[in-house]
C-alpha positions in Angstrom: 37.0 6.3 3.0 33.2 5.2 3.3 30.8 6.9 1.1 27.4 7.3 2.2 24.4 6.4 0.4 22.2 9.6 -1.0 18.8 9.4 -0.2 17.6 10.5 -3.4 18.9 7.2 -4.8 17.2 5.5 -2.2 13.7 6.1 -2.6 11.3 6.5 -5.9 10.2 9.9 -4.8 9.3 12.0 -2.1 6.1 13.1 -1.8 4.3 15.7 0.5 0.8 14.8 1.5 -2.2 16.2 1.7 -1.9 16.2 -2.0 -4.7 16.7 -4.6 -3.5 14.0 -7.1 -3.4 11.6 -4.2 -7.1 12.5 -3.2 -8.1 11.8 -6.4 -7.1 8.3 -6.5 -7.8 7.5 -3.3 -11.0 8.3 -4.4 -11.7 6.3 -7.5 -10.3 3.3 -5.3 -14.3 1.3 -5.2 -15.0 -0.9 -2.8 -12.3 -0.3 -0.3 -14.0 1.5 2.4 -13.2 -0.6 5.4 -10.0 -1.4 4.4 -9.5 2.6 3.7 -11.2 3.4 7.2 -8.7 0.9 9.2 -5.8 1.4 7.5 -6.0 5.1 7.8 -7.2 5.2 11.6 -3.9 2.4 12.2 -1.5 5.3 11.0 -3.2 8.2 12.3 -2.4 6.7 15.9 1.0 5.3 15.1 2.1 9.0 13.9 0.4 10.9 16.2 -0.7 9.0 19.3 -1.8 12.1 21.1 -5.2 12.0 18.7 -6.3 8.7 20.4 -5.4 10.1 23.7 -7.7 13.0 23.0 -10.5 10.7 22.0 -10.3 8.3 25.2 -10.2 11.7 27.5 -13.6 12.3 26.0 -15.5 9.0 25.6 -13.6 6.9 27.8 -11.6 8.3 30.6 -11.0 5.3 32.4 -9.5 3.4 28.8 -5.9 4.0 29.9 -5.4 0.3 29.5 -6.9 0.2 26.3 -4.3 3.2 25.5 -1.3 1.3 26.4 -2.5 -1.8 24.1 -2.6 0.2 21.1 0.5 2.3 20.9 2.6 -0.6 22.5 2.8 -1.8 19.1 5.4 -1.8 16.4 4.7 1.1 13.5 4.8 -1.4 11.2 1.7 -2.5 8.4 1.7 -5.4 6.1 -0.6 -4.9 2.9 -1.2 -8.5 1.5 -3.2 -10.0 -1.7 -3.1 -10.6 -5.0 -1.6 -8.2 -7.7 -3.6 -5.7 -9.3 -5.9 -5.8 -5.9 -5.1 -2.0 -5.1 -2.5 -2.8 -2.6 0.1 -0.2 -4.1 -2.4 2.4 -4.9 -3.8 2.6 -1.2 -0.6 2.7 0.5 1.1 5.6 -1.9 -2.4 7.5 -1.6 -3.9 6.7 2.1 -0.8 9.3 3.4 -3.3 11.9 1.9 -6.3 10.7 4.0 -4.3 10.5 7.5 -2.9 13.9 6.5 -6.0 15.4 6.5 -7.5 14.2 9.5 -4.7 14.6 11.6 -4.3 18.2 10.4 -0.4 17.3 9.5 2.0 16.8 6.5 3.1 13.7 5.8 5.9 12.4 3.6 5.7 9.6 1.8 9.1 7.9 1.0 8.3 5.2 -1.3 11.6 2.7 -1.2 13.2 1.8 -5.0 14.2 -1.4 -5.9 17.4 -0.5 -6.5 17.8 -0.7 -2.3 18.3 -4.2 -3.0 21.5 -3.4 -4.4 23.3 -5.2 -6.7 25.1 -8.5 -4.2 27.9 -6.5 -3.5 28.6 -8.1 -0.1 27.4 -5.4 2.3 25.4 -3.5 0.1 21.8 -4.2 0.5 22.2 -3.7 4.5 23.8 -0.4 4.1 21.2 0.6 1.7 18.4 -0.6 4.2 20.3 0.6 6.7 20.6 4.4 5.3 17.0 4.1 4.2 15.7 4.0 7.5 18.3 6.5 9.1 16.4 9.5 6.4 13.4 8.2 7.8 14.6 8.4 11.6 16.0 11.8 10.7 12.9 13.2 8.9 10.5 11.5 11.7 12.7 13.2 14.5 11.9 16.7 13.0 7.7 16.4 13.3 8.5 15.2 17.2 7.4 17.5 19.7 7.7 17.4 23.8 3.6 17.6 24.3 3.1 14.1 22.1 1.3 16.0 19.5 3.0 15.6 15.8 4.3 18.4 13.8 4.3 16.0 10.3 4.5 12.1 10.0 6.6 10.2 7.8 5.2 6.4 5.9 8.1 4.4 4.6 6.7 2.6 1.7 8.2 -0.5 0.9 6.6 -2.5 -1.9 7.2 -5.8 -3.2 8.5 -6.8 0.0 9.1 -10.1 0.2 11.7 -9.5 -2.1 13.8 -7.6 0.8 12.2 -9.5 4.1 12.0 -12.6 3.3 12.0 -15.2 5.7 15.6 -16.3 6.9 14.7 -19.3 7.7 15.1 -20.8 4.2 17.9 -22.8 4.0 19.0 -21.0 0.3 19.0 -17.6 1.5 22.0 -16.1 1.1 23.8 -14.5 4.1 23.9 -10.9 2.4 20.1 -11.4 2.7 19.9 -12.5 6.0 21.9 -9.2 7.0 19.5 -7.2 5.3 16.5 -8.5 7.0 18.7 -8.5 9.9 19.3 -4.3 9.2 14.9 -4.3 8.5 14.0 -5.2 11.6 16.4 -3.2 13.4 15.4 0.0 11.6 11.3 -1.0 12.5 12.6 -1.5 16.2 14.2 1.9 16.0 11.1 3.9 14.4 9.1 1.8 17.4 11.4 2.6 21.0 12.0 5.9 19.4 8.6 7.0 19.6 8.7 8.9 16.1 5.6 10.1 14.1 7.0 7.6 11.2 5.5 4.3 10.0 6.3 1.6 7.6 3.8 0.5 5.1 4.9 -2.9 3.4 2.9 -4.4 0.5 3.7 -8.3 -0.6 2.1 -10.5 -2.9 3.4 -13.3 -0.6 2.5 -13.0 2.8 3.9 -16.2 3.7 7.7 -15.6 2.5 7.6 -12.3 4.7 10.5 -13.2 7.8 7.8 -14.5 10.9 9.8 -11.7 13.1 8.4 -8.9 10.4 5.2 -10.7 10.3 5.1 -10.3 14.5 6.1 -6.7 14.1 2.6 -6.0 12.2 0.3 -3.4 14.0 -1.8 -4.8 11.6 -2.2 -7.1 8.4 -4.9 -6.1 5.6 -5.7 -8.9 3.1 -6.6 -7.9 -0.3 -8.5 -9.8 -3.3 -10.0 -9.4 -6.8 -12.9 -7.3 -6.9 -16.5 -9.3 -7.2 -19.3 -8.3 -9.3 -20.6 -5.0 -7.3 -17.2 -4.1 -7.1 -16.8 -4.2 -10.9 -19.8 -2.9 -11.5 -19.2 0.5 -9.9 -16.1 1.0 -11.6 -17.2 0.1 -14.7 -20.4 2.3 -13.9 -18.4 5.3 -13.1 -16.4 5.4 -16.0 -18.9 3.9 -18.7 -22.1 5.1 -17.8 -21.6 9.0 -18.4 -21.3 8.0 -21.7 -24.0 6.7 -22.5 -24.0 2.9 -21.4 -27.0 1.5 -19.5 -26.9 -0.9 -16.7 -27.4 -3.6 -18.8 -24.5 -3.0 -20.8 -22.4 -2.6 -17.5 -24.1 -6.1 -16.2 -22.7 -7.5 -19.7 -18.9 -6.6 -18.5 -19.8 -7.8 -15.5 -20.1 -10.4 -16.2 -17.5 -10.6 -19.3 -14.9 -9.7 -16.4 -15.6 -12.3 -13.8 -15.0 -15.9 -13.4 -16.9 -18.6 -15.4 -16.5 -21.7 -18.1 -12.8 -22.8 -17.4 -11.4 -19.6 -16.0 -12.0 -19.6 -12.0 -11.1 -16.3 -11.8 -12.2 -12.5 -12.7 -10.4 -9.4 -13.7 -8.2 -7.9 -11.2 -8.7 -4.0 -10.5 -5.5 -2.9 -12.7 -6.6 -5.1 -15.5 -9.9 -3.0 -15.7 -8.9 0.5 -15.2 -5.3 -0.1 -17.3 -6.0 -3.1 -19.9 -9.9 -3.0 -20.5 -10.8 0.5 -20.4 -7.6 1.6 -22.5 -8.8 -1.3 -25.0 -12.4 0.0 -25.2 -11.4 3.4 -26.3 -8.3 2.1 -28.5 -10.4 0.0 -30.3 -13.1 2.5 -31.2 -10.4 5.6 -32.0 -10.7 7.4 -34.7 -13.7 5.6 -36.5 -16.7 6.5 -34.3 -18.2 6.3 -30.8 -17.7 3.3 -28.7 -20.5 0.8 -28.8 -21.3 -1.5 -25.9 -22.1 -4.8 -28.2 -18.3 -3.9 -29.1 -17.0 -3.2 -25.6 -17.9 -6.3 -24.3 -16.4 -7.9 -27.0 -13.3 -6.4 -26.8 -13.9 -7.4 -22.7 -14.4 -11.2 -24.0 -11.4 -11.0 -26.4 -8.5 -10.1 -22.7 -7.6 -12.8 -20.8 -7.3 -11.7 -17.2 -3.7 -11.9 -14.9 -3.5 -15.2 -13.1 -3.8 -15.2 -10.0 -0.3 -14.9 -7.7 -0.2 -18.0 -5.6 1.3 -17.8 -2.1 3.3 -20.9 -1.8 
Protein backbone atom coordinates (compact mmCIF):
# COMPACT_ATOMS: atom_id res chain seq x y z
CA UNK A 1 0.00 0.00 0.00
CA UNK A 2 1.29 3.56 -1.01
CA UNK A 3 1.57 6.01 1.78
CA UNK A 4 1.19 9.52 0.92
CA UNK A 5 3.34 12.23 1.77
CA UNK A 6 1.95 14.84 4.72
CA UNK A 7 2.18 18.21 3.84
CA UNK A 8 3.32 19.36 6.99
CA UNK A 9 6.60 17.41 6.28
CA UNK A 10 6.71 19.10 3.12
CA UNK A 11 7.07 22.61 3.68
CA UNK A 12 8.97 24.80 6.57
CA UNK A 13 5.82 26.40 7.57
CA UNK A 14 2.72 27.76 6.54
CA UNK A 15 2.18 31.19 6.79
CA UNK A 16 -1.02 33.51 6.35
CA UNK A 17 -0.29 36.80 4.86
CA UNK A 18 -1.11 40.05 5.43
CA UNK A 19 0.97 39.51 8.45
CA UNK A 20 2.53 42.22 10.73
CA UNK A 21 5.93 40.46 11.27
CA UNK A 22 6.15 40.21 7.56
CA UNK A 23 5.52 44.03 7.16
CA UNK A 24 8.01 44.67 9.29
CA UNK A 25 10.74 43.16 7.41
CA UNK A 26 9.64 43.92 4.30
CA UNK A 27 10.13 47.19 5.62
CA UNK A 28 13.64 47.34 6.93
CA UNK A 29 14.61 45.69 3.43
CA UNK A 30 16.78 49.30 2.12
CA UNK A 31 17.26 49.86 -1.09
CA UNK A 32 14.91 47.48 -2.78
CA UNK A 33 12.23 49.54 -3.94
CA UNK A 34 12.10 48.67 -7.60
CA UNK A 35 12.76 45.32 -7.11
CA UNK A 36 9.86 45.33 -4.29
CA UNK A 37 7.50 47.38 -6.68
CA UNK A 38 8.01 44.65 -9.67
CA UNK A 39 8.09 41.79 -7.93
CA UNK A 40 4.97 42.57 -6.05
CA UNK A 41 2.93 43.91 -9.18
CA UNK A 42 4.34 40.31 -11.13
CA UNK A 43 2.31 38.29 -8.39
CA UNK A 44 -0.56 40.53 -7.84
CA UNK A 45 -1.48 39.67 -11.68
CA UNK A 46 -0.45 36.11 -11.66
CA UNK A 47 -2.88 35.46 -8.55
CA UNK A 48 -5.54 37.62 -9.38
CA UNK A 49 -5.53 38.62 -13.05
CA UNK A 50 -8.86 40.19 -12.78
CA UNK A 51 -6.92 43.46 -11.01
CA UNK A 52 -5.12 44.09 -14.30
CA UNK A 53 -8.22 43.66 -16.22
CA UNK A 54 -9.77 46.33 -14.04
CA UNK A 55 -6.98 48.66 -14.65
CA UNK A 56 -6.91 48.31 -18.59
CA UNK A 57 -10.97 48.91 -18.54
CA UNK A 58 -10.03 52.21 -17.13
CA UNK A 59 -6.84 53.61 -18.69
CA UNK A 60 -6.69 51.50 -21.61
CA UNK A 61 -9.74 49.94 -23.05
CA UNK A 62 -8.46 48.99 -26.29
CA UNK A 63 -5.11 47.01 -24.39
CA UNK A 64 -6.83 43.66 -24.79
CA UNK A 65 -3.63 42.60 -26.56
CA UNK A 66 -1.48 43.84 -24.01
CA UNK A 67 -3.82 41.63 -21.59
CA UNK A 68 -3.29 38.46 -23.29
CA UNK A 69 0.63 39.03 -23.24
CA UNK A 70 0.76 39.32 -19.67
CA UNK A 71 -1.31 36.52 -18.18
CA UNK A 72 -0.19 34.06 -21.03
CA UNK A 73 2.76 33.48 -18.96
CA UNK A 74 3.85 30.76 -16.63
CA UNK A 75 3.23 31.68 -12.67
CA UNK A 76 6.58 31.15 -12.18
CA UNK A 77 9.53 33.80 -10.69
CA UNK A 78 13.20 33.28 -10.37
CA UNK A 79 15.01 35.41 -7.66
CA UNK A 80 18.79 35.35 -8.60
CA UNK A 81 22.14 36.93 -6.87
CA UNK A 82 24.52 36.57 -4.50
CA UNK A 83 23.84 35.22 -0.84
CA UNK A 84 23.03 37.47 1.83
CA UNK A 85 21.58 39.96 -1.14
CA UNK A 86 17.94 39.78 0.42
CA UNK A 87 16.72 37.23 -1.92
CA UNK A 88 15.05 34.96 0.82
CA UNK A 89 13.83 37.76 2.93
CA UNK A 90 11.79 39.44 -0.11
CA UNK A 91 10.25 36.37 -1.24
CA UNK A 92 9.01 34.99 2.41
CA UNK A 93 7.86 38.71 3.12
CA UNK A 94 6.59 40.34 -0.42
CA UNK A 95 3.30 37.70 0.15
CA UNK A 96 2.45 40.49 2.74
CA UNK A 97 2.67 43.44 0.21
CA UNK A 98 0.49 41.61 -2.66
CA UNK A 99 -1.86 40.66 0.15
CA UNK A 100 -2.53 43.97 0.93
CA UNK A 101 -3.03 45.44 -2.28
CA UNK A 102 -5.04 42.87 -3.71
CA UNK A 103 -7.34 42.90 -0.59
CA UNK A 104 -6.68 38.91 -0.29
CA UNK A 105 -4.99 36.28 1.97
CA UNK A 106 -2.27 34.66 0.79
CA UNK A 107 -0.37 31.59 1.93
CA UNK A 108 2.93 31.24 1.78
CA UNK A 109 4.25 27.65 1.66
CA UNK A 110 7.87 27.89 1.87
CA UNK A 111 9.30 24.21 0.48
CA UNK A 112 11.95 22.27 3.21
CA UNK A 113 14.88 20.79 2.10
CA UNK A 114 14.02 17.73 3.20
CA UNK A 115 11.72 17.51 -0.28
CA UNK A 116 14.89 16.48 -1.72
CA UNK A 117 14.46 13.37 0.01
CA UNK A 118 16.95 11.18 0.87
CA UNK A 119 17.97 9.04 -2.97
CA UNK A 120 15.48 6.63 -2.27
CA UNK A 121 14.70 5.87 -6.02
CA UNK A 122 11.35 7.61 -6.46
CA UNK A 123 11.40 9.78 -3.61
CA UNK A 124 12.31 13.28 -4.46
CA UNK A 125 9.54 13.18 -7.40
CA UNK A 126 6.86 12.05 -5.20
CA UNK A 127 7.80 14.58 -2.72
CA UNK A 128 7.83 17.40 -5.56
CA UNK A 129 5.11 15.82 -6.90
CA UNK A 130 2.78 15.98 -3.53
CA UNK A 131 4.24 19.40 -2.91
CA UNK A 132 2.69 20.94 -5.70
CA UNK A 133 -0.69 18.78 -5.51
CA UNK A 134 -1.23 20.94 -1.63
CA UNK A 135 -0.60 23.82 -3.61
CA UNK A 136 -3.10 22.90 -6.56
CA UNK A 137 -5.54 21.99 -3.86
CA UNK A 138 -5.16 25.13 -1.62
CA UNK A 139 -4.95 27.46 -5.00
CA UNK A 140 -8.31 25.64 -6.25
CA UNK A 141 -10.18 26.85 -3.02
CA UNK A 142 -9.38 31.00 -3.59
CA UNK A 143 -10.81 30.24 -7.46
CA UNK A 144 -13.94 31.91 -8.26
CA UNK A 145 -16.20 31.82 -11.61
CA UNK A 146 -15.99 35.95 -12.07
CA UNK A 147 -11.89 35.75 -12.32
CA UNK A 148 -11.65 37.65 -9.10
CA UNK A 149 -9.48 35.68 -6.30
CA UNK A 150 -10.75 34.68 -3.01
CA UNK A 151 -6.90 34.13 -1.51
CA UNK A 152 -3.52 33.33 -3.46
CA UNK A 153 -1.06 30.80 -2.71
CA UNK A 154 3.31 31.56 -3.40
CA UNK A 155 5.21 28.24 -3.35
CA UNK A 156 8.51 29.26 -2.11
CA UNK A 157 11.17 27.29 -3.15
CA UNK A 158 14.69 28.31 -2.03
CA UNK A 159 17.94 27.19 -2.89
CA UNK A 160 16.75 25.92 -6.03
CA UNK A 161 19.19 24.90 -8.00
CA UNK A 162 19.66 22.31 -5.76
CA UNK A 163 16.09 20.67 -6.89
CA UNK A 164 16.02 22.19 -10.80
CA UNK A 165 19.00 21.81 -11.93
CA UNK A 166 19.74 21.60 -15.38
CA UNK A 167 19.38 17.98 -16.85
CA UNK A 168 21.47 18.43 -19.30
CA UNK A 169 24.60 17.63 -17.28
CA UNK A 170 25.87 14.55 -18.07
CA UNK A 171 26.42 13.55 -14.06
CA UNK A 172 22.97 14.09 -13.03
CA UNK A 173 21.51 11.33 -11.74
CA UNK A 174 18.17 9.95 -13.28
CA UNK A 175 16.29 10.30 -9.79
CA UNK A 176 17.11 13.99 -10.43
CA UNK A 177 16.10 14.27 -13.79
CA UNK A 178 12.61 12.78 -12.69
CA UNK A 179 12.33 15.40 -10.14
CA UNK A 180 12.88 18.29 -12.42
CA UNK A 181 10.86 16.29 -14.77
CA UNK A 182 7.81 16.26 -11.73
CA UNK A 183 8.89 20.57 -11.35
CA UNK A 184 7.95 21.49 -14.43
CA UNK A 185 4.98 19.57 -14.62
CA UNK A 186 3.60 20.92 -11.35
CA UNK A 187 4.54 24.81 -12.80
CA UNK A 188 2.55 23.66 -16.11
CA UNK A 189 -0.28 22.65 -13.93
CA UNK A 190 -0.51 25.85 -11.57
CA UNK A 191 -0.22 27.77 -15.34
CA UNK A 192 -3.27 25.84 -17.69
CA UNK A 193 -5.10 25.61 -14.48
CA UNK A 194 -5.59 29.16 -14.14
CA UNK A 195 -5.12 29.13 -10.22
CA UNK A 196 -4.44 32.19 -7.93
CA UNK A 197 -1.00 30.28 -6.92
CA UNK A 198 2.60 31.16 -7.96
CA UNK A 199 5.96 29.89 -7.45
CA UNK A 200 8.72 31.98 -6.12
CA UNK A 201 12.19 30.27 -6.63
CA UNK A 202 15.40 31.85 -5.22
CA UNK A 203 19.01 30.43 -6.53
CA UNK A 204 22.42 31.55 -6.01
CA UNK A 205 23.07 29.96 -9.42
CA UNK A 206 21.09 31.14 -12.12
CA UNK A 207 22.96 29.37 -14.55
CA UNK A 208 22.54 25.65 -13.07
CA UNK A 209 18.70 26.35 -13.03
CA UNK A 210 17.19 23.54 -15.99
CA UNK A 211 16.82 26.15 -19.38
CA UNK A 212 12.96 24.73 -19.48
CA UNK A 213 12.57 26.36 -15.72
CA UNK A 214 14.58 29.28 -16.80
CA UNK A 215 11.79 29.66 -19.99
CA UNK A 216 8.97 29.23 -17.59
CA UNK A 217 10.03 32.66 -15.73
CA UNK A 218 7.31 35.38 -15.78
CA UNK A 219 10.09 37.12 -14.67
CA UNK A 220 13.90 36.95 -13.42
CA UNK A 221 15.04 39.62 -10.67
CA UNK A 222 18.84 39.85 -10.25
CA UNK A 223 20.15 40.71 -6.89
CA UNK A 224 23.68 42.07 -5.62
CA UNK A 225 25.65 43.37 -2.60
CA UNK A 226 24.43 46.60 -1.34
CA UNK A 227 26.75 49.85 -2.43
CA UNK A 228 27.59 52.56 -0.18
CA UNK A 229 24.06 54.51 -0.02
CA UNK A 230 22.60 51.29 0.47
CA UNK A 231 24.89 50.61 3.55
CA UNK A 232 24.59 53.77 4.72
CA UNK A 233 20.89 53.76 5.36
CA UNK A 234 20.95 50.64 7.09
CA UNK A 235 23.60 51.46 9.11
CA UNK A 236 21.91 54.95 9.58
CA UNK A 237 18.68 53.50 10.76
CA UNK A 238 19.94 51.34 13.25
CA UNK A 239 23.10 53.46 14.44
CA UNK A 240 22.17 56.76 14.33
CA UNK A 241 19.29 56.86 17.10
CA UNK A 242 21.93 56.19 19.19
CA UNK A 243 23.77 58.63 19.03
CA UNK A 244 26.27 58.13 15.96
CA UNK A 245 26.82 61.04 13.49
CA UNK A 246 27.11 60.76 9.84
CA UNK A 247 30.55 60.74 9.97
CA UNK A 248 30.72 57.76 12.06
CA UNK A 249 28.19 55.97 9.67
CA UNK A 250 30.56 57.19 6.48
CA UNK A 251 33.43 55.45 8.66
CA UNK A 252 31.44 51.84 8.31
CA UNK A 253 30.84 52.75 5.08
CA UNK A 254 33.43 52.64 4.20
CA UNK A 255 34.90 49.84 6.73
CA UNK A 256 32.16 47.64 4.93
CA UNK A 257 32.83 48.05 1.29
CA UNK A 258 35.42 46.92 -1.11
CA UNK A 259 39.01 48.36 -1.02
CA UNK A 260 43.04 47.29 -0.62
CA UNK A 261 42.91 43.52 -1.72
CA UNK A 262 39.32 42.66 -1.00
CA UNK A 263 37.09 43.55 -4.24
CA UNK A 264 34.19 43.13 -2.51
CA UNK A 265 31.81 44.72 0.37
CA UNK A 266 29.61 43.36 3.11
CA UNK A 267 26.70 41.59 1.97
CA UNK A 268 23.21 42.70 3.63
CA UNK A 269 23.06 39.59 6.15
CA UNK A 270 26.61 40.18 7.09
CA UNK A 271 25.57 43.70 8.37
CA UNK A 272 22.31 43.22 10.03
CA UNK A 273 23.41 39.49 11.54
CA UNK A 274 27.42 39.59 11.84
CA UNK A 275 28.26 43.43 12.36
CA UNK A 276 25.57 44.80 14.24
CA UNK A 277 25.35 41.74 16.73
CA UNK A 278 29.32 42.29 16.98
CA UNK A 279 28.90 45.98 17.80
CA UNK A 280 26.64 45.44 20.71
CA UNK A 281 28.49 42.05 21.82
CA UNK A 282 31.49 43.70 22.05
CA UNK A 283 30.43 46.75 24.12
CA UNK A 284 28.00 44.50 26.69
CA UNK A 285 28.11 44.85 29.86
CA UNK A 286 31.07 47.42 30.19
CA UNK A 287 29.56 50.70 28.86
CA UNK A 288 28.01 52.33 25.77
CA UNK A 289 29.11 51.51 22.33
CA UNK A 290 31.67 53.89 20.95
CA UNK A 291 32.00 54.54 17.20
CA UNK A 292 36.06 54.69 17.15
CA UNK A 293 35.29 51.06 18.57
CA UNK A 294 32.46 50.09 16.14
CA UNK A 295 34.41 50.60 13.26
CA UNK A 296 36.96 48.72 14.59
CA UNK A 297 35.11 45.84 15.42
CA UNK A 298 33.70 46.54 11.52
CA UNK A 299 37.61 46.41 10.29
CA UNK A 300 38.32 43.31 12.50
CA UNK A 301 35.06 40.85 10.04
CA UNK A 302 35.98 39.69 7.09
CA UNK A 303 33.00 39.71 4.70
CA UNK A 304 31.28 36.29 2.85
CA UNK A 305 32.89 35.70 -0.47
CA UNK A 306 31.15 36.19 -3.11
CA UNK A 307 29.07 32.98 -4.68
CA UNK A 308 30.40 32.56 -8.14
CA UNK A 309 27.91 31.32 -10.83
CA UNK A 310 29.94 28.85 -12.85
Amino acid sequence: MSQQTKPQGLFERSVTLPDPDARDRLARLVGMDDKIKRLSNVLSVLINPAGLQKWLGQHHADGGHLLEAVLRRPPLVVLSGDVGSGKTELAETIGDQVARQEKIDITLLPLSLSSRGQGRVGEMTQLVTAAFEHTYNEAIKFKSSNGVARGGVILLVDEADALAQSRESDQMHHEDRAGVNAFIRGIDRLASGKLPAAVVMCTNRLSALDPAVRRRAADILFFERPNDIQREEVLSRRLSPIGFGRADILALVSATGAGGKRPYGFTYSDIIQRLLPSIVLDAYPAGPIKPARAIEVANSISPTPPFKDA
